[in-house]
C-alpha positions in Angstrom: 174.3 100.4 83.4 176.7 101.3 80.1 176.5 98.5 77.5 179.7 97.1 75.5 179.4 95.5 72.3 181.2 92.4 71.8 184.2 92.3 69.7 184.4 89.2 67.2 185.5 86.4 68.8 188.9 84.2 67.7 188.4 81.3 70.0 190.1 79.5 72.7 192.9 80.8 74.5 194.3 79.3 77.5 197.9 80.6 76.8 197.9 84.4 77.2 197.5 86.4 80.4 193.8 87.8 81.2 194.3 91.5 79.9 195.8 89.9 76.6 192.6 88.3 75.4 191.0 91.4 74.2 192.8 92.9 71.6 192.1 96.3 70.5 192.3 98.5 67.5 190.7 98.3 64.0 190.4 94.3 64.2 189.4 94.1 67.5 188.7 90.7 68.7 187.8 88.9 71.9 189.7 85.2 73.2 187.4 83.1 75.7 188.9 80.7 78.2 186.4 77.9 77.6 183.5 77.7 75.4 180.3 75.3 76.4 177.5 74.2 73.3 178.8 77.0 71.1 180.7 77.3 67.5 182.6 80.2 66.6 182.4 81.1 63.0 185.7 82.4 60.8 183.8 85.5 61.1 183.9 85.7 64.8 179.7 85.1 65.8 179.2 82.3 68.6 176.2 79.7 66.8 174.8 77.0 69.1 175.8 73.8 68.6 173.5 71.3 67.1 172.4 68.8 69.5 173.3 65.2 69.1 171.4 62.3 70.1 172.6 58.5 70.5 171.7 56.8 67.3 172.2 53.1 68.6 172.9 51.4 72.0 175.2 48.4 70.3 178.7 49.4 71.4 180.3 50.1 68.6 184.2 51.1 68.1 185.9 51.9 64.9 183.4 53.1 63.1 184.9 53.9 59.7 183.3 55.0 56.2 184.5 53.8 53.0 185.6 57.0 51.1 185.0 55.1 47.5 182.0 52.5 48.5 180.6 54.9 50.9 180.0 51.8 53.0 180.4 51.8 56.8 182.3 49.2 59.1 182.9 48.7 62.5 183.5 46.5 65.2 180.9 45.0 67.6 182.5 42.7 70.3 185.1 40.7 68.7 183.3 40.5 65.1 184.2 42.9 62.1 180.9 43.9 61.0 179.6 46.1 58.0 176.8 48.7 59.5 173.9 50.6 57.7 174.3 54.0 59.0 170.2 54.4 58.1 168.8 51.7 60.4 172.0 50.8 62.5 171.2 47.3 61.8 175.0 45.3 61.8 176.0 42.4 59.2 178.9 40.5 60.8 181.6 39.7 58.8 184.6 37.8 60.2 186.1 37.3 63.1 188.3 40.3 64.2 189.1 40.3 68.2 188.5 42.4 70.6 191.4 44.8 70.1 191.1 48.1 67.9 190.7 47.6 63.8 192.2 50.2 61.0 190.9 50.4 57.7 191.6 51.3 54.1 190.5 51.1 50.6 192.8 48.7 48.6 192.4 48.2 44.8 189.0 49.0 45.3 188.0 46.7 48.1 187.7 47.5 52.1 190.9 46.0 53.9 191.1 45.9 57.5 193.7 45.0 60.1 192.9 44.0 63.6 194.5 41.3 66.3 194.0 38.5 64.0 195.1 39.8 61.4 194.6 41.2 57.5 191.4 41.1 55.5 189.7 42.3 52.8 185.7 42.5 52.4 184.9 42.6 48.2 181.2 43.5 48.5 179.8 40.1 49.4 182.6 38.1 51.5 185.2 38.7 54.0 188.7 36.9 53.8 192.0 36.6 54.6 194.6 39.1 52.9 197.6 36.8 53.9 198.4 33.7 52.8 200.3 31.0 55.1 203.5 29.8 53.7 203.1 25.9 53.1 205.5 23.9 54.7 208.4 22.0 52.2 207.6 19.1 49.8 209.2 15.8 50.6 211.0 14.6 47.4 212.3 11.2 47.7 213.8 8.7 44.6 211.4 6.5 43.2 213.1 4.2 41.3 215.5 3.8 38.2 213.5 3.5 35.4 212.5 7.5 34.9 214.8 9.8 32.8 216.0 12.1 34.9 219.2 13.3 34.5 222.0 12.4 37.4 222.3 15.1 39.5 220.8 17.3 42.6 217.4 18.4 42.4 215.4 21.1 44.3 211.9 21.9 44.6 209.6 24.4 46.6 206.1 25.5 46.5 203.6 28.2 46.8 199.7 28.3 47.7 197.7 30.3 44.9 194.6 31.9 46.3 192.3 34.0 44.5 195.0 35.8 41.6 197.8 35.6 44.6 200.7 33.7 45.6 201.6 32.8 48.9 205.2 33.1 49.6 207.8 29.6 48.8 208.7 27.4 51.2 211.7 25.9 51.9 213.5 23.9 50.1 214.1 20.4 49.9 216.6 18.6 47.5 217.8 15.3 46.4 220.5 13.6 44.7 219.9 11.9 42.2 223.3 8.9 41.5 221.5 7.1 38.3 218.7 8.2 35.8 215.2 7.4 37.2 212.4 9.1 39.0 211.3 11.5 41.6 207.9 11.3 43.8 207.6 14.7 45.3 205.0 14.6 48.7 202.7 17.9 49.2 202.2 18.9 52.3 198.4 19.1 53.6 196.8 22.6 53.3 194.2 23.5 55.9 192.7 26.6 53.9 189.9 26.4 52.3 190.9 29.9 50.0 193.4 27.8 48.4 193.1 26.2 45.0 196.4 25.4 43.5 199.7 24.3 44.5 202.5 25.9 42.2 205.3 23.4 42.4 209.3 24.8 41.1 212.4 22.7 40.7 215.9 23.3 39.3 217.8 21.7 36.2 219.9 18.8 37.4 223.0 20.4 39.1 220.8 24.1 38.8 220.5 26.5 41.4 217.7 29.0 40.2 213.9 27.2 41.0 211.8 28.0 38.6 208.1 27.0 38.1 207.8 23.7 36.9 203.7 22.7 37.2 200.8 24.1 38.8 198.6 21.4 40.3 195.0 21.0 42.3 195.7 21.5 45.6 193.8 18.3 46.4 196.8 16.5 45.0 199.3 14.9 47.3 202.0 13.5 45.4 203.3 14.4 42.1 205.6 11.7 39.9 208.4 13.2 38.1 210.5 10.7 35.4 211.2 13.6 33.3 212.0 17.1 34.1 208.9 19.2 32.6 209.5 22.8 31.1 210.5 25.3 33.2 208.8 28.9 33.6 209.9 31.8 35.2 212.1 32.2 38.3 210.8 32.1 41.8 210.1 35.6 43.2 208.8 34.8 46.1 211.3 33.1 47.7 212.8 34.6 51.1 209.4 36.4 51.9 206.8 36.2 54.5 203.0 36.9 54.8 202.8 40.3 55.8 202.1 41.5 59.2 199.4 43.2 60.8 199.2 46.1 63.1 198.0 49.5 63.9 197.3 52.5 61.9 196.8 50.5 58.5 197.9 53.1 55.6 198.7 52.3 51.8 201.3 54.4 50.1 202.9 54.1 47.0 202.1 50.2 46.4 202.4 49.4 49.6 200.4 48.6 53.1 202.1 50.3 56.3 201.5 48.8 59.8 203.3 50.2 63.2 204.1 47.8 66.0 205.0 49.3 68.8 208.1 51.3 67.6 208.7 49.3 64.1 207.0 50.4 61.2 206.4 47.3 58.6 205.7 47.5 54.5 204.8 45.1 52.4 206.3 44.6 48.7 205.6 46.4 46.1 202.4 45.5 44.5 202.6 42.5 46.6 200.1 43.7 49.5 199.9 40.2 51.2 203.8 39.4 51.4 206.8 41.6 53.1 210.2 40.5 53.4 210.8 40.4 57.2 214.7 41.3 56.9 214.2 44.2 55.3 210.9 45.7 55.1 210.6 47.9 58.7 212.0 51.0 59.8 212.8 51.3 63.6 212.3 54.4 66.0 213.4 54.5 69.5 209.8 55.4 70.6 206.6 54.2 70.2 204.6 55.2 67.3 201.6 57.4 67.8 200.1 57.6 64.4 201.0 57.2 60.7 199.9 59.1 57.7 201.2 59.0 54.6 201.6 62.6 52.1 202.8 63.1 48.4 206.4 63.8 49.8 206.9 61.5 52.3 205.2 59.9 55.7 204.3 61.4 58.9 205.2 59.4 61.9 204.1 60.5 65.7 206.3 59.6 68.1 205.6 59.9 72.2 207.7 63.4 72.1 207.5 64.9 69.1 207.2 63.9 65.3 209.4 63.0 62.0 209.0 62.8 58.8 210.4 60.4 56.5 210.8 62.1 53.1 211.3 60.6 49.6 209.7 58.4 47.0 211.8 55.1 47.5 211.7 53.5 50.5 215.3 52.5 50.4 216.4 55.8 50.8 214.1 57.6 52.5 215.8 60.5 55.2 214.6 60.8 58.5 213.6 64.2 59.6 213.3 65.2 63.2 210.8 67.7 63.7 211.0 69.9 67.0 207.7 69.5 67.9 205.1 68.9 71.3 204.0 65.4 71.7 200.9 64.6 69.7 198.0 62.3 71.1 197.9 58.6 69.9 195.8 57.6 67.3 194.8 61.0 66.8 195.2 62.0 63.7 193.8 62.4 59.7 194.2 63.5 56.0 192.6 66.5 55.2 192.0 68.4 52.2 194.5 71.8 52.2 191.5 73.4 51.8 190.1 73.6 55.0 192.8 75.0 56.3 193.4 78.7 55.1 196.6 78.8 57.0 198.4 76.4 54.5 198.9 77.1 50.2 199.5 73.8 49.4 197.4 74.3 45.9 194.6 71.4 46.8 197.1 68.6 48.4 196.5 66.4 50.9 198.1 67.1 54.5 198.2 65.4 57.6 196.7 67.1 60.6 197.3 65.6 64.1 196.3 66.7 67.8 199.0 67.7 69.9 199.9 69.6 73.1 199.6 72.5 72.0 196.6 71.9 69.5 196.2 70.7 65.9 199.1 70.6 64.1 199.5 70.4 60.1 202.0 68.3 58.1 202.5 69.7 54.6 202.9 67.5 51.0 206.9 68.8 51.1 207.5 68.0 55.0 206.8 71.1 56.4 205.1 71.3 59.8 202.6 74.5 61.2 201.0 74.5 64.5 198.2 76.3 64.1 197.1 76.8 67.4 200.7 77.0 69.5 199.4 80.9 70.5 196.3 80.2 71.8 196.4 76.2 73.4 198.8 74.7 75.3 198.6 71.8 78.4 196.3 68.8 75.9 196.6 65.7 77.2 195.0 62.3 76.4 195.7 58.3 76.1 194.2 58.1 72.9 192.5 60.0 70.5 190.3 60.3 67.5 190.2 62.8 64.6 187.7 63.6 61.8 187.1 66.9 59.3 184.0 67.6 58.2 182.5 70.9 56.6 184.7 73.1 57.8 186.1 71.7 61.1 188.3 69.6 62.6 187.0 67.7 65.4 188.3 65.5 68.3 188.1 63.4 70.7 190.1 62.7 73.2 190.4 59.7 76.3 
């Protein structure tokens, strides 16, 4: 019986017809319709897969690895938990739901977003990113033997936590028809994070609230016969805790959440707050994955992908790119360097699982399928994506 030697082999192909998978010639090459246990190596030999074995029957989901601590999380049941990949022994944590969590490193700690919503683990303690916003003072007249000036008076206040500020309340103002006091009520604060209360009022007649005292937040009621020195201007006013969500990024100062088709930020710098009138983009589909580049941010949508380019987010364009629908949840940042198809120069890309394959988001906005020849017909409810060594791997539902 006459023997043939094997051409190299260049993978899956379920796109071409039968007598187009061998291609002849000086580079001849061989395409397989399925491939079972086996690797193929960029120099065309089939290896045998290594096996795998189940490294722990608690039921795990999320499973993340901090890229700076090199500390591992997960959740088990409705608990965030922190997991020794050595022993698989679990610490829980805090309380996350039962619903999917999303991680990143933020100024050095782990945050993670889940049902309930924002937190951040520093090494020995997990808390609350967010900060409620406390409800408004209650400033009533005391009597007329203070010397406050005559005229209306408004106050606000903020929760400090930890180095952070909650956002102000509202306001609440009083008129003041001869000199003489001011008792100003706090409201009661359930948190146990919180340590101050930051109180701001306004000249007599003044319309700019500016930080008056900062005060235990075991204090209920605060005397005023004298307006105290004033500080700086409110900044804080109008905002709102910010939101949780899926697919928890942070790009250029700020977190990104998506909610069904609206994609949140915070504020600049201001991680825990977001100003709910302006802070969100809106699609007209539901959003399939997030991942921030040097350029801009790559957001899947259920038919296809765009990718909002620029630096400011008040002027960032929309570009729609004609692509084939990519799997939810299934994407990752990769290092250019594992793919040879792209000369990016060492930049971060976005890679994603489509249709038709893995597809690659450039730094400057450019999209390449790198598998549109060879795989076509991928579908899945949800998916997850990870690099390592030199592959991209996934898994789909």
């Amino acid at each position: 019986m006459p023997q043939k030697k094997l051409p190299r082999f260049r993978g899956i192909d379920n796109v071409r017809e039968d007598e187009a998978l061998e291609q002849f010639g000086d580079s001849a090459s061989l395409f397989v319709r399925d491939a079972v246990n086996v690797n193929f190596t960029s120099a065309g030999r089939v290896e045998l897969r290594e096996d795998m074995k189940l490294a722990t029957d608690l039921a795990l989901r999320c499973l993340w690895q901090s890229p700076l601590h090199k500390d591992c999380f997960s959740a088990l049941g409705s608990q965030w938990c922190k997991v020794d990949p050595e022993t698989w022994e679990v610490e829980p944590l805090i309380e996350c739901g039962p619903g999917d969590i999303f991680h990143v490193v933020l100024n050095k700690l782990v945050c993670m977003a889940s049902d309930e919503g924002l937190f951040v683990y520093n090494g020995s303690q997990a808390k609350r990113l967010t900060i409620d916003t406390p409800a408004r003072p209650n400033a009533t007249i005391l009597d007329q033997t203070g010397s406050l000036q005559v005229g209306d008076y408004s106050f606000a206040i903020s929760w400090l936590s930890g180095g952070l500020e909650s956002a102000l309340s509202e306001i609440d103002q009083v008129n003041l028809a001869a000199p003489g006091s001011i008792t100003l009520q706090l409201p009661l604060c359930l948190d146990q994070n919180i340590s101050h209360a930051r109180i701001y009022m306004t000249d007599p007649g003044g319309g700019e609230l500016r930080q008056a005292m900062e005060v235990p937040i075991d204090t209920t009621t605060i005397d005023l016969s004298h307006v105290p020195e004033l500080g700086r201007a409110a900044v804080f006013q109008h905002l709102s805790p910010m939101k949780t969500g899926s697919f928890l990024r942070e790009w250029r100062g700020r977190l990104w959440v998506a909610r069904s088709n609206v994609l949140y930020f915070s504020e600049a710098m201001a991680y825990h707050l977001t100003d709910e009138r302006y802070n969100f983009i809106q699609f007209p589909q539901r959003i399939r994955f997030i991942e921030p580049v040097d350029g801009g941010i790559w957001v899947g949508l259920a038919d296809h992908v765009v990718f909002l380019r620029g630096q400011d987010v008040r002027s960032m364009a929309i570009e729609h790119k004609a692509s084939r629908a990519p799997m939810y949840g299934g994407s990752s940042l990769v290092h250019s360097d594992m793919l040879k198809e792209l000369s990016q120069g060492g930049t971060w890309c976005a890679v994603w699982l489509a249709e038709n394959g893995f597809v690659a988001g450039t730094a400057d906005g450019q999209m390449v399928e790198l598998q549109y020849k060879s795989i076509k017909g991928i579908t899945a409810q949800s998916c997850q994506l990870v690099g390592f060594a030199d592959r991209l791997v996934s898994v789909v539902n």
